[in-house]
C-alpha positions as a Markdown table, in Angstrom:
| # | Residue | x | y | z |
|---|---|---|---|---|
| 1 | Unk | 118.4 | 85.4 | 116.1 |
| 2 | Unk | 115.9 | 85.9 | 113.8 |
| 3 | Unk | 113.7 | 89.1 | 113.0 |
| 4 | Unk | 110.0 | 89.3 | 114.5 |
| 5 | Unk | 107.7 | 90.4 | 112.1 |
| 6 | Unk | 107.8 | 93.9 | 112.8 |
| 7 | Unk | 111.4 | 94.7 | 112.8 |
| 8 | Unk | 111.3 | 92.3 | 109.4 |
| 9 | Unk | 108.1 | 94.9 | 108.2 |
| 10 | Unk | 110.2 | 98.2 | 109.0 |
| 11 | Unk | 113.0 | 97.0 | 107.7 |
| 12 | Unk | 111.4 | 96.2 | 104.2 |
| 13 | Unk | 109.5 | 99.4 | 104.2 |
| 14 | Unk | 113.5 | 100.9 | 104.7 |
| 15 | Unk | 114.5 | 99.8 | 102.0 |
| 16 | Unk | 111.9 | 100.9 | 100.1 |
| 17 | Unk | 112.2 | 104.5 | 101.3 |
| 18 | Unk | 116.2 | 104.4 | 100.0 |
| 19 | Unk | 115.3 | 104.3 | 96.6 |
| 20 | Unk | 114.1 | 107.9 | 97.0 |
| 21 | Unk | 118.0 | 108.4 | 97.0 |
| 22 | Unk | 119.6 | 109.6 | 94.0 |
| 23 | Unk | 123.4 | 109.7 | 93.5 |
| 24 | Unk | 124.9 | 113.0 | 94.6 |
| 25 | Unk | 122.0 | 113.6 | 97.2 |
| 26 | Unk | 122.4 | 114.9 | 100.6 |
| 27 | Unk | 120.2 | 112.9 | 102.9 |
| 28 | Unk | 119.0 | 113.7 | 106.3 |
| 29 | Unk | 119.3 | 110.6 | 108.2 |
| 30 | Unk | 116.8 | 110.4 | 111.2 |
| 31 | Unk | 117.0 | 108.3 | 114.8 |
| 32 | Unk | 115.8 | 105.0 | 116.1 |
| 33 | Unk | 115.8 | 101.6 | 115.3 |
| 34 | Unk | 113.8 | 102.5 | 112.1 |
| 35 | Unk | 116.1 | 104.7 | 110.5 |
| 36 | Unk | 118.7 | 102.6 | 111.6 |
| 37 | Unk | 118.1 | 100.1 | 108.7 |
| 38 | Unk | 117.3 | 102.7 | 106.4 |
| 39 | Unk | 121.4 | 104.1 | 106.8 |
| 40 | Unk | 122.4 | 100.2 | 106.9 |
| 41 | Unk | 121.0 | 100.0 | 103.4 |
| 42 | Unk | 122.5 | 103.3 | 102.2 |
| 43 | Unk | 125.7 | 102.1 | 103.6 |
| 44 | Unk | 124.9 | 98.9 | 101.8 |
| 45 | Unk | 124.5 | 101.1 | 98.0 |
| 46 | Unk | 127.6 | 102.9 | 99.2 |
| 47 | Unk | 129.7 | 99.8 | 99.2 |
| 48 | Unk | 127.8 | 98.2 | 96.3 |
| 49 | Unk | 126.8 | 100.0 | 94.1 |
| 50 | Unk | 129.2 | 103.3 | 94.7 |
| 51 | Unk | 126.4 | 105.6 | 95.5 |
| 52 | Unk | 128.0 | 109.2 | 96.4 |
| 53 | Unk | 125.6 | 110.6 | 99.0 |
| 54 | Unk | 126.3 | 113.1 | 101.9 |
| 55 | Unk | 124.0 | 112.3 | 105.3 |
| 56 | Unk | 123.0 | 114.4 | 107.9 |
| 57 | Unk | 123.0 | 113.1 | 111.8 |
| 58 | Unk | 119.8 | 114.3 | 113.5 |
| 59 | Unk | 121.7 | 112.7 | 116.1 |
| 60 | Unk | 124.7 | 111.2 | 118.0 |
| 61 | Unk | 123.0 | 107.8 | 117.1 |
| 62 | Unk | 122.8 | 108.7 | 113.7 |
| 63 | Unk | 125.7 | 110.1 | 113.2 |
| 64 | Unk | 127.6 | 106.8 | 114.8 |
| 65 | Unk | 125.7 | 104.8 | 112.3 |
| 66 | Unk | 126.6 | 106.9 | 109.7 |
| 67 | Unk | 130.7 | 106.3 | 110.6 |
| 68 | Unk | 129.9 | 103.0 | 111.3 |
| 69 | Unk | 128.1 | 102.2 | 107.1 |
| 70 | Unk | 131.2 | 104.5 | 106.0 |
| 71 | Unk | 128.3 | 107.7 | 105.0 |
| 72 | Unk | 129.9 | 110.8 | 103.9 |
| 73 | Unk | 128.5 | 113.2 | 107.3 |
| 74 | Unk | 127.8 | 116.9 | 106.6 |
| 75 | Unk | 125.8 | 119.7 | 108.3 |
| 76 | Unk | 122.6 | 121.9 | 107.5 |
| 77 | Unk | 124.9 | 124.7 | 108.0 |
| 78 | Unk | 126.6 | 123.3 | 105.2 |
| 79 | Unk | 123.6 | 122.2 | 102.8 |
| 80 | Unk | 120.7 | 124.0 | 103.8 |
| 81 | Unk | 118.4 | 122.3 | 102.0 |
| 82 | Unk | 118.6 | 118.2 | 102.3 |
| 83 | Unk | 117.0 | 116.3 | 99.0 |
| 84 | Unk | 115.2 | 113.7 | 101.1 |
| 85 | Unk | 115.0 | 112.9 | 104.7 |
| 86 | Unk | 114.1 | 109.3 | 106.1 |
| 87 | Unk | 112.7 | 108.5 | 109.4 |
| 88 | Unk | 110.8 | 106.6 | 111.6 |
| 89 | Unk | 107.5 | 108.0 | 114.0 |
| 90 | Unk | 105.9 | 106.5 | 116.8 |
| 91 | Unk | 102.6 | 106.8 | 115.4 |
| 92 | Unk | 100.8 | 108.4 | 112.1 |
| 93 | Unk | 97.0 | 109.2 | 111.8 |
| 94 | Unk | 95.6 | 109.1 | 108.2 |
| 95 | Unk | 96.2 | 112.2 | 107.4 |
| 96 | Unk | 100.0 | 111.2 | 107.9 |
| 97 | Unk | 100.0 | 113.6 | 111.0 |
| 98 | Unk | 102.8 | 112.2 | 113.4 |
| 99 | Unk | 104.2 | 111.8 | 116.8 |
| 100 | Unk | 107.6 | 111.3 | 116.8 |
| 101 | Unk | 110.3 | 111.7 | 120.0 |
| 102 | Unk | 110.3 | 108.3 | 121.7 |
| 103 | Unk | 114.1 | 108.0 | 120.6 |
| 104 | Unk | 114.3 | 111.6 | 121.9 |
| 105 | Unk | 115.6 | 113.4 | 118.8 |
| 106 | Unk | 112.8 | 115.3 | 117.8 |
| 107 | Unk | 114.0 | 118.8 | 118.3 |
| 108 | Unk | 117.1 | 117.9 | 115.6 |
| 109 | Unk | 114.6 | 115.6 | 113.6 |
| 110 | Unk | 112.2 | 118.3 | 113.1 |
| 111 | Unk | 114.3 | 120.8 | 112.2 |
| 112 | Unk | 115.8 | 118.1 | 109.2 |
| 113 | Unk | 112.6 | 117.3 | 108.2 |
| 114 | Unk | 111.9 | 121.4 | 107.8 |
| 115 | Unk | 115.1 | 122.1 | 105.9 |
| 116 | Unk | 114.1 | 119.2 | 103.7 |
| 117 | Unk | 112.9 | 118.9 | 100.2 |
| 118 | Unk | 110.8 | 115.7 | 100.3 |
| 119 | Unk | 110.1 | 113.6 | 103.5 |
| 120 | Unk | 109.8 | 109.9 | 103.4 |
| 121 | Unk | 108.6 | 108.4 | 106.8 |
| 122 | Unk | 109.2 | 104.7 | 107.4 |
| 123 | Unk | 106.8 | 102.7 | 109.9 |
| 124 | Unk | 105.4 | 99.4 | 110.2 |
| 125 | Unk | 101.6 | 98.6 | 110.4 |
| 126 | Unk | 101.2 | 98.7 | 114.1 |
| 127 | Unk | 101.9 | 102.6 | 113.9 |
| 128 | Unk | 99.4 | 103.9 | 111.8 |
| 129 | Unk | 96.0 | 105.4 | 113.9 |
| 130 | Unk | 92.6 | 107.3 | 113.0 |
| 131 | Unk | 93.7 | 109.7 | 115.5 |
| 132 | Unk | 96.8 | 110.6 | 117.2 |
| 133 | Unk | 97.5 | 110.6 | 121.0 |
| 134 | Unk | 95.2 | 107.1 | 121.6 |
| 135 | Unk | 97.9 | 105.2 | 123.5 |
| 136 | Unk | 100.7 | 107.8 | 122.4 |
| 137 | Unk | 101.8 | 110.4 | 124.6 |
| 138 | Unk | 103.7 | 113.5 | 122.9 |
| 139 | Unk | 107.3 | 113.9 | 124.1 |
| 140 | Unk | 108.1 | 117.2 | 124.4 |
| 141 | Unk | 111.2 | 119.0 | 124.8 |
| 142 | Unk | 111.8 | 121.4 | 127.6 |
| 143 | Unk | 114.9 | 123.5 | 128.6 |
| 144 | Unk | 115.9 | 122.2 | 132.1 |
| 145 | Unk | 115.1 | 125.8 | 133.6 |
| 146 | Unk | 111.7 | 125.9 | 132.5 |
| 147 | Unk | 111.0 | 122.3 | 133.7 |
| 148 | Unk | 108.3 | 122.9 | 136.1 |
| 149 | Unk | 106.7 | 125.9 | 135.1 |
| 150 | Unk | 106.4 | 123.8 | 131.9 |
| 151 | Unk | 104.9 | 120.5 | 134.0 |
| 152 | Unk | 102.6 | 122.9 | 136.0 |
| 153 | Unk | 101.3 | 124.4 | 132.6 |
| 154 | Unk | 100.8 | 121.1 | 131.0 |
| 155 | Unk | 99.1 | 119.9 | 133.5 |
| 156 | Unk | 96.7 | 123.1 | 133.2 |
| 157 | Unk | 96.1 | 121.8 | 129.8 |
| 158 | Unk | 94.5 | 118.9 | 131.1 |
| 159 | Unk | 97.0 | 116.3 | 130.3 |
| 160 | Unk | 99.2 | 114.4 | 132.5 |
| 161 | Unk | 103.2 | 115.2 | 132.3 |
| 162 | Unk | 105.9 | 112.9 | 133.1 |
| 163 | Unk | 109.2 | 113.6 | 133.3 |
| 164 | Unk | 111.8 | 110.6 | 130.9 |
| 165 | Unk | 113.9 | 109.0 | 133.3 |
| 166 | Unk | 117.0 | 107.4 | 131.9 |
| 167 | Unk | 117.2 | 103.4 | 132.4 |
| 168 | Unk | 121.0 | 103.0 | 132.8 |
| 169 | Unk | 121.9 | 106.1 | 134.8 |
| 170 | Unk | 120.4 | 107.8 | 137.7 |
| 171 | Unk | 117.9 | 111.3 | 136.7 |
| 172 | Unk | 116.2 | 112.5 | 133.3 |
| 173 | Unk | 117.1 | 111.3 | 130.0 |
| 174 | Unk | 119.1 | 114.4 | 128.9 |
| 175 | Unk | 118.8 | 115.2 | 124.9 |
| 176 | Unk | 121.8 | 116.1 | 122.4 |
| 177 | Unk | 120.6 | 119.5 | 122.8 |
| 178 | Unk | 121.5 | 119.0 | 126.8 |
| 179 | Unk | 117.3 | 119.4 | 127.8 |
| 180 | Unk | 114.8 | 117.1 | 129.2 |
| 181 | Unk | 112.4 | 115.4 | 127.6 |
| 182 | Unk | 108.7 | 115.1 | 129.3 |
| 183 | Unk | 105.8 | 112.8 | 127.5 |
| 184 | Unk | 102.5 | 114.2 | 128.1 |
| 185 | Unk | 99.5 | 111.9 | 127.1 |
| 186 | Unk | 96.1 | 114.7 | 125.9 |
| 187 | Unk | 94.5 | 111.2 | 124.8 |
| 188 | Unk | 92.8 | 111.5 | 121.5 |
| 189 | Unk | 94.1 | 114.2 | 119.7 |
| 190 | Unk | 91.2 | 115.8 | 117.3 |
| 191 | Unk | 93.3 | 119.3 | 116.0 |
| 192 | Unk | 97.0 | 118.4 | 116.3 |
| 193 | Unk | 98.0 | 121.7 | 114.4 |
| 194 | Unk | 96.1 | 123.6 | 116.9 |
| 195 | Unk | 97.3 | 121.7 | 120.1 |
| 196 | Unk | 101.2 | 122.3 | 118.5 |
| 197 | Unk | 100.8 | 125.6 | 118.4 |
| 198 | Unk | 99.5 | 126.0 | 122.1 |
| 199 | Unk | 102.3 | 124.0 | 123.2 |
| 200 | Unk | 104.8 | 126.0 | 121.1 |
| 201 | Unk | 103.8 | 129.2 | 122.8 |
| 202 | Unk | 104.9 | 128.1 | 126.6 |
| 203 | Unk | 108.1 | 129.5 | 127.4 |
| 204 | Unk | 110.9 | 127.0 | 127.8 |
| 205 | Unk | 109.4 | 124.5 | 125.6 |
| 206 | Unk | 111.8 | 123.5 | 122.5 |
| 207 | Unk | 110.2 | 121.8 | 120.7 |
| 208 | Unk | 106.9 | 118.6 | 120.1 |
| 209 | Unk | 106.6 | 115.8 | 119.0 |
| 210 | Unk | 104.2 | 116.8 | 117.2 |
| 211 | Unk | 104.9 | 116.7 | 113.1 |
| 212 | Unk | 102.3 | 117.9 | 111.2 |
| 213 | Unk | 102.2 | 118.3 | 107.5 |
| 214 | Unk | 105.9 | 117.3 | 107.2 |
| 215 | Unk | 105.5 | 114.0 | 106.0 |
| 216 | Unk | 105.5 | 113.6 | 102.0 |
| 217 | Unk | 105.9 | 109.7 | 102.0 |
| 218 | Unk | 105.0 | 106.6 | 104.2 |
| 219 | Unk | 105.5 | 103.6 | 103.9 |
| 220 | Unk | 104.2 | 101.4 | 105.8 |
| 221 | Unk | 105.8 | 97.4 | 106.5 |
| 222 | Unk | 103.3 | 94.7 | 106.8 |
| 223 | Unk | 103.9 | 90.8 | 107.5 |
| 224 | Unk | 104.6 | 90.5 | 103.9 |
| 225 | Unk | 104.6 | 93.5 | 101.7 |
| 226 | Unk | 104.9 | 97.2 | 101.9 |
| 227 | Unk | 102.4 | 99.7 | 101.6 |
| 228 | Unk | 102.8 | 103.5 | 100.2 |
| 229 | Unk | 100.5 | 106.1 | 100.9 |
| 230 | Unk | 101.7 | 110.1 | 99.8 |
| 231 | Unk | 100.3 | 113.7 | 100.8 |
């Protein structure tokens, strides 16, 4: 079956964020469908062209991947300090702000990202916003203890909290970290540094969705060509 245009746009702009990888790199490979065909292609190099790279799982989906294109896995513990991390995000403003978390990884994709040299961010057009949180929700998240001190908070902060209920299993989508995850929808999002930090300061709370100032690189997948913007 063939490709719609998006999953042919993001999987273009993938490739296009590989060549970011140098031989002898270690690369922090991110979650979701996205970074999915980013580690296909290093797979690919790895075959072809005998690239020697080290990857780093920011989750159980990435790391199957990763055994699955034959990608040397390592651990932050390990190398501290990955050369270049690829991802996906569910939505980027034009100050390549994000909000990332749909695939529920954040926590571990945030703290990659972090760690990492240079970040290269991999969307496709339908992604990219003037402002974050129109039509976006921020996952968020939460140790289960905390979860409804957490919901009663959020919904202090006048936006509406919804637990992530798992489709093919009864109860909450649980994380690799063994939390929830809640996606809370502020709406337009005018000071996303600001409204990270609040969020960061209610106890229980693990970590947002909220990635600001981490992305070095997008690019972005069109119908037909690839666009790059840069920090």
């Amino acid at each position: 079956m063939s490709l719609d245009w998006r999953e042919n746009a993001k999987k273009m702009a993938a490739v296009h964020a590989t060549k970011h990888i140098a031989d002898g790199y270690t690369v922090g490979l991110g979650s979701g469908t996205t970074a999915a065909y980013a580690i296909q292609e290093l797979g690919k190099r790895i075959r072809e062209k005998k690239l020697q790279i080290h990857g780093i799982p920011t989750s159980n989906q990435s790391f199957l991947l990763a055994v699955e294109y034959k990608i040397p896995t390592t651990s932050l513990n390990e190398h501290p300090r990955p050369d270049v991390t690829i991802d996906g995000a569910d939505q980027v403003d034009e100050e390549l702000n994000m909000i990332k978390g749909i695939g529920g990884a954040l926590a571990r994709e945030k703290i990659v990202a972090f760690a990492s040299k240079m970040n290269v961010t991999v969307v496709d057009e339908t992604k990219m916003t003037k402002n974050l949180g129109v039509n976006q929700p921020i996952p968020i998240e939460v140790l289960p203890f905390a979860l409804s001190t957490t919901i009663k908070t959020l919904r202090e902060l006048d936006s509406n909290p919804v637990l992530r209920e798992a489709k093919r299993k009864l109860g909450p989508v649980i994380t690799d970290n063994g939390n929830f995850i809640i996606d809370t929808s502020f709406g337009q999002i005018d000071k996303p540094k600001e409204l990270n930090q609040t969020l960061k300061a209610i106890p229980g709370i693990v970590e947002t969705g909220l990635f600001v100032g981490m992305a070095n690189i997008v690019y972005i997948g069109g119908r037909e060509t690839v666009k790059k913007l840069e920090r």
